[in-house]
C-alpha positions, 0 to 999 in steps of 0.5 A: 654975901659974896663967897670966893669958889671954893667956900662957893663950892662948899657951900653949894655942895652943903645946899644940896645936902640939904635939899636946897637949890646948890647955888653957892649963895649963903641965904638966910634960908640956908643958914637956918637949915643949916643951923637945924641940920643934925650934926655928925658926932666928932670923929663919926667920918673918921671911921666910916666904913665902906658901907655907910659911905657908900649910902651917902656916895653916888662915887662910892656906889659906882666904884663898888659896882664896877669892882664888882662888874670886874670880878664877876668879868674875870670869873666868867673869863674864867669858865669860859673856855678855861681862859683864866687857867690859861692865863695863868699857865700862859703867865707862869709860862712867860715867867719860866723862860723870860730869863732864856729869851734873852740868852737865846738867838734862835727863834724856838722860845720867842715862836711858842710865845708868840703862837700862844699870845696868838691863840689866846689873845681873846682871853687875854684882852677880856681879863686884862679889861675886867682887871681894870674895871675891877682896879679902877673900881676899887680905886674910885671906892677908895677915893671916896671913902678917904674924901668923906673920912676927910671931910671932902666929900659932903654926900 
């Protein structure tokens, strides 16, 4: 039986599933495996939970683990050397007289910035990665969840 890709697709990707060879060739074999595999109820995936995704996803594992790889980065940023209070002073810092910047001529304001961007660019570059990895992760658990509530994602 000749398939077109993306039934192809589909069913290499139920082969695997079920533990055969993902080939994409609708056997006999498979068929019958098929056939005898435990179906889930209607409306299961509908309302799966990040959890039990997340036993059937390898996309799911990665994107809790990098959130949480981003979460711990961003809490040792934190302890170390203060940098997440810094950051944060720096933000709340740039916020205060962002509005002034743009009226003032002089170069005081854009000085202090500057020289504390300077002194802090270390913290900054490290939460502003564990942000990311803590967003993309998120992301990719997400993605994932919502493909296998929709029948995207077979495992």
């Amino acid at each position: 039986m000749t398939l077109q890709r993306g039934p192809r697709r589909a069913v290499g990707a139920a082969q695997v599933e079920l533990g055969l060879i993902g080939d994409g060739i609708a056997t006999s074999d498979f068929v019958a495996k098929l056939e005898a595999a435990p179906s889930l109820a209607k409306g299961e995936r509908e309302v799966a939970k990040k959890a039990e995704v997340k036993e059937v996803s390898f996309a799911a594992r990665a994107g809790d683990n990098l959130q949480k790889a981003g979460a711990a980065g961003l809490a040792t940023v934190g302890a170390y050397q203060g940098y997440a209070a810094t950051v944060q002073s720096g933000v709340d810092q740039i916020k205060a007289t962002r509005d002034s910047i743009k009226g003032i001529v002089g170069d005081g304001v854009q000085a202090t910035l500057s020289a504390w961007v300077v002194d802090h660019w270390q913290g900054l570059l490290l939460a502003g990665g564990c942000a990311t990895a803590f967003i993309l992760g998120g992301s990719l658990l997400s993605s994932a969840v919502r493909a296998y509530r929709s029948g995207r994602l077979v495992a």
